[in-house]
C-alpha positions in Angstrom: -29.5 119.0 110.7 -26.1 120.2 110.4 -24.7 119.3 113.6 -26.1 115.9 113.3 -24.2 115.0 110.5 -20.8 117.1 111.6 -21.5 114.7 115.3 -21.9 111.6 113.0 -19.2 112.3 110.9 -17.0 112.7 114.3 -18.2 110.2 116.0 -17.4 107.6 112.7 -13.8 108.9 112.0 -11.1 106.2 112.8 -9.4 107.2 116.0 -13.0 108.1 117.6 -14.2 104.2 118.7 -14.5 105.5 121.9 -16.8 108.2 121.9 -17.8 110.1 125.2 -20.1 113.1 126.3 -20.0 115.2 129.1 -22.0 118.0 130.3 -20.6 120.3 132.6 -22.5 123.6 134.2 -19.6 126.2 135.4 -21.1 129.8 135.5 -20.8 130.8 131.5 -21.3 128.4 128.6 -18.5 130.8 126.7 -16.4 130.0 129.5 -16.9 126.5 130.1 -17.2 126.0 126.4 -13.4 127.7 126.1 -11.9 125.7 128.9 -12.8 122.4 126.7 -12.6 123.3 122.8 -9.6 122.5 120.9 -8.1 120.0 123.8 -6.5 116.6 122.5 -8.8 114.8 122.5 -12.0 117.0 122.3 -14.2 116.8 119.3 -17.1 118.9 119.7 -18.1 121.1 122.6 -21.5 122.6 122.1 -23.4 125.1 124.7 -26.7 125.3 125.8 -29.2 124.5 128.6 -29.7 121.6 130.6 -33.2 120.6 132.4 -32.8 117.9 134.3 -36.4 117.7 135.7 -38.9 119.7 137.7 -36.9 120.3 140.7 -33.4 121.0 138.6 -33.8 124.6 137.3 -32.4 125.0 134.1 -28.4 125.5 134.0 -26.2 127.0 130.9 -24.3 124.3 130.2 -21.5 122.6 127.5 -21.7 119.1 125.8 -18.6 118.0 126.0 -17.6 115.4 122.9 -14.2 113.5 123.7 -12.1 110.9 122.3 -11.7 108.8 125.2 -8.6 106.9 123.4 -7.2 110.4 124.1 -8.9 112.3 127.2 -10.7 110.4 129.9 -13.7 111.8 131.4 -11.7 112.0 134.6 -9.1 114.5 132.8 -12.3 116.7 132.0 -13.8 116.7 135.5 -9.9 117.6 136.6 -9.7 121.0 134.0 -13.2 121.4 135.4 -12.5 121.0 139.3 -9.7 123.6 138.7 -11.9 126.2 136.8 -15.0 126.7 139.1 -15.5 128.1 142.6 -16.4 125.4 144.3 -17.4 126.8 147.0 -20.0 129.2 145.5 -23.5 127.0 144.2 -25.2 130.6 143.1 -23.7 131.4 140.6 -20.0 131.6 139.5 -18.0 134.7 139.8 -20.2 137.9 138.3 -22.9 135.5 136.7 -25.5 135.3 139.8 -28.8 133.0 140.1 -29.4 129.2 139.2 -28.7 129.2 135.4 -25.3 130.1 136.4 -24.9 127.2 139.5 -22.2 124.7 138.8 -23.1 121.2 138.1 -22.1 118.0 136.9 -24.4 115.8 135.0 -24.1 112.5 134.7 -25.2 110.4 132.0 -24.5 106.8 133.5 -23.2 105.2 136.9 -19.3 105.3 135.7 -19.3 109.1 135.5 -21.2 109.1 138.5 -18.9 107.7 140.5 -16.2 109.9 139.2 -17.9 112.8 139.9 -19.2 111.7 143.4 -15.3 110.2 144.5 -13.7 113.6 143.1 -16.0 115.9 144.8 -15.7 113.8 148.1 -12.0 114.0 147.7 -11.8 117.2 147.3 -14.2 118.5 150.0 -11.5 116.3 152.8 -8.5 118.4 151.3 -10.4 121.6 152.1 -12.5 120.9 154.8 -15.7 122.8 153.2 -18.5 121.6 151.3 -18.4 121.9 148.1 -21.4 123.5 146.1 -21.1 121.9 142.7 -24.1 119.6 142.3 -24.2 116.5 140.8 -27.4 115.6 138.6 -28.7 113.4 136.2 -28.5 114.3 132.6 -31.5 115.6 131.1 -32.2 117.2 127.6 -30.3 119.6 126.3 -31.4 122.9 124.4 -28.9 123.9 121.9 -27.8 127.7 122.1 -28.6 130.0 119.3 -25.6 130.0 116.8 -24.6 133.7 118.4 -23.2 131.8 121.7 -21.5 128.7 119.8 -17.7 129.4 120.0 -18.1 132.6 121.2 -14.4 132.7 122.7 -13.0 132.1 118.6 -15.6 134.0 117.4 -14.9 137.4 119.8 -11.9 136.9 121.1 -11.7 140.6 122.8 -15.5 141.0 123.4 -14.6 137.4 125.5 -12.0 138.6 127.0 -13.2 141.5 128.4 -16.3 139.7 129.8 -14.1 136.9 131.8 -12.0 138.9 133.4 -14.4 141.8 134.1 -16.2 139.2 135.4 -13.6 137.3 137.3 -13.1 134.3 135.6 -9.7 132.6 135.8 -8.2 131.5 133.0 -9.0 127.8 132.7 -8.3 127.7 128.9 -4.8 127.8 129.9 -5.2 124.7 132.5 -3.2 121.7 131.2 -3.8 118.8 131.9 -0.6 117.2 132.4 0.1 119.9 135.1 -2.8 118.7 136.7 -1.9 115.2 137.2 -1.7 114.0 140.3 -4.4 116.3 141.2 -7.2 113.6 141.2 -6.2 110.1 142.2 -5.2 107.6 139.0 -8.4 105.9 139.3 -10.8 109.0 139.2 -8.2 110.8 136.7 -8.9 108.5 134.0 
């Protein structure tokens, strides 16, 4: 109940017209959830489990809430691009099996095409395939409290766990630095 009204009370404020969500799947929903909470921009970023269907196992995932006055979904699929092993669609890093996969879900045609035009781009500048699927949104389960904002909450016991797991950094990605790294029109 209380994260309905905190969402609505967000989503309401002046400055947040524009209001976007985007789910990304990167290994870790502490990871992924600290590569995208307390960005300009970013309102909310919950984690918790995606099912897309039958034939999409479930994936830990992050709700991304964003400002889109302020961060486009393209920024957020850049910091994501630049956190993940592309390469690897078993897992990421330590974390091994399907719930760990990396994936993108979509939730209309615009991100789609975002998501479809990055990963193309960025499978020609490497030559390899990338592994990061790309799936329709589905419903999404909520993590129990002890997993939201796990990287503020335990800052060492995080720590520890990403880079004993092999994690890179990605809460130190900045944006800006990125630019350029995605075309204009899939960057924004």
């Amino acid at each position: 109940m209380y994260r309905i009204l905190l969402l609505s009370l967000l989503l309401l404020a002046p400055g947040w017209a524009r209001a976007g969500q985007a789910v990304f799947a990167g290994g870790s929903f502490w990871v992924m959830e600290a590569l995208f909470a307390g960005r300009p921009g970013v309102g909310l970023v919950e984690a918790g489990w995606m099912n897309s269907g039958g034939q999409y196992q479930r994936r830990q995932v992050v709700r991304v809430h964003y400002d889109d006055n302020l961060i486009g979904y393209g920024e957020l699929l850049t910091l994501y691009w630049h956190a993940v092993d592309l390469f690897d669609g078993d897992g990421q890093y330590c974390d091994r099996g399907r719930e760990f996969g990396p994936a993108l879900y979509v939730q209309n045609t615009l991100q789609q095409k975002w998501a479809q035009q990055s990963r193309a781009r960025l499978e020609l500048e490497s030559g390899r395939e990338i592994r990061v699927r790309i799936l329709p949104s589905g419903h999404f389960e909520h993590a129990p409290a002890r997993h939201q904002h796990f990287a503020a909450r335990q800052p060492l016991l995080y720590q520890a766990y990403r880079r004993g797991c092999g994690y890179p950094a990605g809460e130190r990605l900045n944006p800006a630095q990125l630019a350029g790294a995605l075309p204009d029109t899939i960057a924004r």
